[in-house]
C-alpha positions as CSV (number, residue, x, y, z in Angstrom):
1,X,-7.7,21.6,-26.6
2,X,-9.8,23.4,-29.0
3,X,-7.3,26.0,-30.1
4,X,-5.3,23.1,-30.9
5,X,-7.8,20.9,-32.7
6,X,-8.4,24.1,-34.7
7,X,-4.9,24.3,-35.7
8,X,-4.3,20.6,-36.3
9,X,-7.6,21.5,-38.6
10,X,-6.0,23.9,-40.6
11,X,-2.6,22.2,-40.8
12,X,-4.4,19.0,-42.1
13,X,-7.0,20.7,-44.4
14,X,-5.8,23.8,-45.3
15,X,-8.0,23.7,-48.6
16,X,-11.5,23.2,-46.7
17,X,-10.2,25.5,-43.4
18,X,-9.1,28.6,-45.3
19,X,-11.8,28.2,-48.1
20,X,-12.6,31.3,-49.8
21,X,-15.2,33.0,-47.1
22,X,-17.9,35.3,-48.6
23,X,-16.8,38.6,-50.0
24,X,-17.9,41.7,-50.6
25,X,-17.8,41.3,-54.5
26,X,-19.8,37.7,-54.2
27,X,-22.1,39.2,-51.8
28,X,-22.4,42.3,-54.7
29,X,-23.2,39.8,-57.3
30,X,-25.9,38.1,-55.2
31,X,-27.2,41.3,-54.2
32,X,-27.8,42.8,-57.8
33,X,-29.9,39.6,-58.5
34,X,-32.2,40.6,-55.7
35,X,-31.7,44.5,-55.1
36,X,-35.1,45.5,-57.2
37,X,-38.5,45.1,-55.3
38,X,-40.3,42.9,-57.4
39,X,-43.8,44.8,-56.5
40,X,-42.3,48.7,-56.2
41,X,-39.8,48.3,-58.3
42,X,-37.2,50.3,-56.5
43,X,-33.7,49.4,-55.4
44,X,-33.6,47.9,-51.9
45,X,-31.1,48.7,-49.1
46,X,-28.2,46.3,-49.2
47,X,-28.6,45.0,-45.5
48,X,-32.1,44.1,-46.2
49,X,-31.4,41.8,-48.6
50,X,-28.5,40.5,-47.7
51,X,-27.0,40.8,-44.0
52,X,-28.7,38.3,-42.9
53,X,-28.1,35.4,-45.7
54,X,-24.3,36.7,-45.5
55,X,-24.3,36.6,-41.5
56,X,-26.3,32.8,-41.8
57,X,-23.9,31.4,-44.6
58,X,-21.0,32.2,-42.5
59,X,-22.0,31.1,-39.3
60,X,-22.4,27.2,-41.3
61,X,-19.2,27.7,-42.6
62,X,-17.4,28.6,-38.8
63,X,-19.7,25.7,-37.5
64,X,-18.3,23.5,-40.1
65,X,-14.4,24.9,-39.4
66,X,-15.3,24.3,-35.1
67,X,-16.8,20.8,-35.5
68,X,-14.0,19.1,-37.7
69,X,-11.8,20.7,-35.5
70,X,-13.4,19.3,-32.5
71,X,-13.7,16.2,-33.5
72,X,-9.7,16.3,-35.0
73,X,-8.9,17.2,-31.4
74,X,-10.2,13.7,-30.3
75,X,-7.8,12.1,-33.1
76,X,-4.6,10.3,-31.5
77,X,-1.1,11.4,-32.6
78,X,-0.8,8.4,-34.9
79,X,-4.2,8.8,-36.7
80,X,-3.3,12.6,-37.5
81,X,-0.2,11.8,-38.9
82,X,-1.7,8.8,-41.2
83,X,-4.4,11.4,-42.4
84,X,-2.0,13.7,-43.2
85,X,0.3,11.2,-44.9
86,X,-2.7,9.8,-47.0
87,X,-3.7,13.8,-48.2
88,X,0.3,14.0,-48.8
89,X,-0.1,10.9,-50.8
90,X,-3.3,11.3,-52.9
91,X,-2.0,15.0,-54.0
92,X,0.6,13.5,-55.3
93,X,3.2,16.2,-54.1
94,X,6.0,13.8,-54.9
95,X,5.5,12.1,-58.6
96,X,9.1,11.0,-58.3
97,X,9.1,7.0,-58.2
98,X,11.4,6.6,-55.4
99,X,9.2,9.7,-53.5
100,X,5.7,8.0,-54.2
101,X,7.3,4.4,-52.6
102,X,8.4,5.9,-49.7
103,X,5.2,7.8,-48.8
104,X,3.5,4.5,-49.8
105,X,5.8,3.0,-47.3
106,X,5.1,5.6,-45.3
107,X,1.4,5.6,-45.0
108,X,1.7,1.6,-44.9
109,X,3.9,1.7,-41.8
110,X,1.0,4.0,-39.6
111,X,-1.5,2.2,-40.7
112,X,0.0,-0.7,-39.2
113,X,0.8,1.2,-36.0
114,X,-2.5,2.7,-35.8
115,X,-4.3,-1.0,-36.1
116,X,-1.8,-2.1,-33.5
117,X,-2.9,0.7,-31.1
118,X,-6.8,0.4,-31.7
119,X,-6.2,-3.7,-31.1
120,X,-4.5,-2.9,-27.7
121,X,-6.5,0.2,-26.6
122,X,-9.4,-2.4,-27.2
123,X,-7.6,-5.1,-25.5
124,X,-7.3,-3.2,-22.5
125,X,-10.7,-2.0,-22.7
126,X,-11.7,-5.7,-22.4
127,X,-9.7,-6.5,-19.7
128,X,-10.8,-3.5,-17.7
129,X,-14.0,-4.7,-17.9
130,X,-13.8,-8.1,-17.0
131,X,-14.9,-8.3,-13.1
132,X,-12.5,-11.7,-12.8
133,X,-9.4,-9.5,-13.8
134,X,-10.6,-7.0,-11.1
135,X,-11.1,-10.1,-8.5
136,X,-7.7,-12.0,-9.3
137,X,-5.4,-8.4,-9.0
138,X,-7.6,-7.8,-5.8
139,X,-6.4,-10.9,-4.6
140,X,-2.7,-10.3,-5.7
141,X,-2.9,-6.9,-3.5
142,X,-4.3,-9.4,-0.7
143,X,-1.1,-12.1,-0.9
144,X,1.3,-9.2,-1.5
145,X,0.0,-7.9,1.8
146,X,-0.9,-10.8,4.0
147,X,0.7,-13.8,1.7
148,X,2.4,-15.9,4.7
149,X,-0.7,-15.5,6.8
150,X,-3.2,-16.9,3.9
151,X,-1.1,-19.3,2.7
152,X,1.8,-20.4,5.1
153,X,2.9,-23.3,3.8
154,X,3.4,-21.9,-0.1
155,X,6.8,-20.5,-0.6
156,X,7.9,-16.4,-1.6
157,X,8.2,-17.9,-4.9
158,X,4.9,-19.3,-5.6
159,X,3.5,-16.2,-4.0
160,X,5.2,-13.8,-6.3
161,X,4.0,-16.4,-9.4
162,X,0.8,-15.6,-8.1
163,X,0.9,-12.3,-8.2
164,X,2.8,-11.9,-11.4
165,X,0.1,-13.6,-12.9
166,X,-2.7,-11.4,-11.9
167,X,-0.6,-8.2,-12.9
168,X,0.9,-9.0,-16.1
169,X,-0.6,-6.8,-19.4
170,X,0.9,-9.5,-21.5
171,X,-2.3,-12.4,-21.4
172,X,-4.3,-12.4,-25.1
173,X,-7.5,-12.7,-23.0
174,X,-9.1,-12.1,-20.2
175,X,-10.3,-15.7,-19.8
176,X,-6.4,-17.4,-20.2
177,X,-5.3,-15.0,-17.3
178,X,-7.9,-15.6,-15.1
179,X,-7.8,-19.6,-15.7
180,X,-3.8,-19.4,-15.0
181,X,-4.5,-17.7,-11.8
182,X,-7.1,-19.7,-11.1
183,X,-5.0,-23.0,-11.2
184,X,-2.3,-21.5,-9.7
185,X,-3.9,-20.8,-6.7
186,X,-6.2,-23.6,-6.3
187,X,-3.1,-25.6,-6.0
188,X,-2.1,-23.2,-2.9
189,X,-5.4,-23.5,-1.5
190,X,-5.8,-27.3,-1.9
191,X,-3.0,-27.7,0.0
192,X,-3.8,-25.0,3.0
193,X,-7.4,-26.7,3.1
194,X,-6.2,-30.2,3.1
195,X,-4.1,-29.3,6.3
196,X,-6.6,-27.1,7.8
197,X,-9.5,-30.3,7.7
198,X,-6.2,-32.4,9.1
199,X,-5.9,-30.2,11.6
200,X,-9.4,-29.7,12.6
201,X,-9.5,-34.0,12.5
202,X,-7.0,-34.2,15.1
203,X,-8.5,-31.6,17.3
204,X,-11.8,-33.4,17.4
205,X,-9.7,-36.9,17.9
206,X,-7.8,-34.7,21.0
207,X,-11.3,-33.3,21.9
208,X,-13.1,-37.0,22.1
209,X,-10.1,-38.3,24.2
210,X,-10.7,-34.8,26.7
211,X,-14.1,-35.9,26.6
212,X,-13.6,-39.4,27.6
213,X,-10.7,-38.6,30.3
214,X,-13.7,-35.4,31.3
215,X,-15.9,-38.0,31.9
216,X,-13.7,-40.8,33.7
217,X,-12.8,-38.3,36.4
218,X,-16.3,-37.6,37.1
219,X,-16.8,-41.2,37.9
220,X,-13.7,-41.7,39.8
221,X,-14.8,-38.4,41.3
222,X,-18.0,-40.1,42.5
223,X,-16.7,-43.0,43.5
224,X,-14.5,-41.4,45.9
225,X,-17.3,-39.5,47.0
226,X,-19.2,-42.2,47.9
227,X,-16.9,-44.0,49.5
228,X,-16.2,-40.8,51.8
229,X,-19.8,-40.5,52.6
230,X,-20.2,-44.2,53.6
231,X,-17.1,-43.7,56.3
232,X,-18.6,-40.9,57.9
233,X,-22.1,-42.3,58.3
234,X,-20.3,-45.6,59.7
235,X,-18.6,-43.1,62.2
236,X,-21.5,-41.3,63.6
């Protein structure tokens, strides 16, 4: 990744990348400024006066080279190419009128691209981070698996709306997807709730009547009883 960065450096900037590194003849003229010993008055060795300005000097300028590189590496396909487009431009390689229009063109056309990307790489961002997106494509996972058993009385179609909804990339927020899920399947539910408490009424209507049947045998049961236990004292 870096050896590319480093390349994409150079291809993009060649004037700052391959900028003139320090020679021996600039390194000479610095040197003859500082090679007599102010207090002796002799001529001082080369490397003590300047090995180590040289060696600091161009370890900045490979430091420089490595972290515009690095941080070029990190640039998306669309965002090199504008860069390099706009350097194209501003050097004004092609004075021509019909050459300047088209790298105008040119340079307006990625721009819009590039906003278009950075809108939806944000978009998804946003979405990715919204915990009621993660809950509603949960659920669609959860009705793709067990759909007739949640909800038996909806219909494949309504099921699939469902999870359409929660898996589409095409909603402008994360707010109008949710609320169209939500809707959606409160609608479902309603009806699954409405027939479960219909349900649950009649089974406590059946479970009274049990209750009142349980409790007339009992007395028949006693009666009979009685009326058993009153012959056999009768017949002793």
């Amino acid at each position: 990744m870096r050896s590319r960065g480093i390349a994409n450096a150079a291809y993009a900037n060649p004037s700052t990348f391959f900028s003139r590194p320090i020679t021996a003849t600039t390194a000479m003229s610095s040197y003859a400024d500082k090679a007599i010993d102010p207090e002796t008055g002799k001529i001082r060795p080369f490397k003590d006066v300047m090995e180590s300005e040289i060696r600091t000097k161009e370890a900045a300028r490979r430091a420089t080279i490595l972290a515009d590189a690095e941080a070029r590496s990190k640039m998306g396909e669309t965002e090199l190419r504008l860069e390099q487009a706009q350097r194209l431009l501003a050097e004004k390689k092609h004075n021509d009128a019909p050459g300047q229009k088209m790298w105008r063109d040119h340079v307006a056309n990625l721009e819009q691209t590039l906003a278009a990307e950075k809108a939806q790489a944000a978009k998804a961002k946003a979405f990715a981070g919204d915990r009621r997106i993660s809950l509603i494509r949960e659920e669609a996972d959860l009705i793709e698996r067990s759909g007739a058993h949640l909800l038996p009385r909806a219909s494949q179609v309504q099921l699939d709306e469902l999870i359409a909804i929660a898996r589409s990339e095409d909603w402008p927020t994360p707010d109008s997807q949710f609320q169209a899920f939500k809707q959606a399947s409160d609608r479902l539910t309603d009806i699954e709730l409405e027939a479960e408490r219909v349900k649950q009424n009649d089974a406590a209507v059946e479970a009274a009547r049990q209750e009142v049947t349980l409790a007339n045998s009992r007395v028949q049961q006693s009666e009979l009883e009685l009326m058993r236990a009153r012959r056999e004292n009768v017949a002793e």
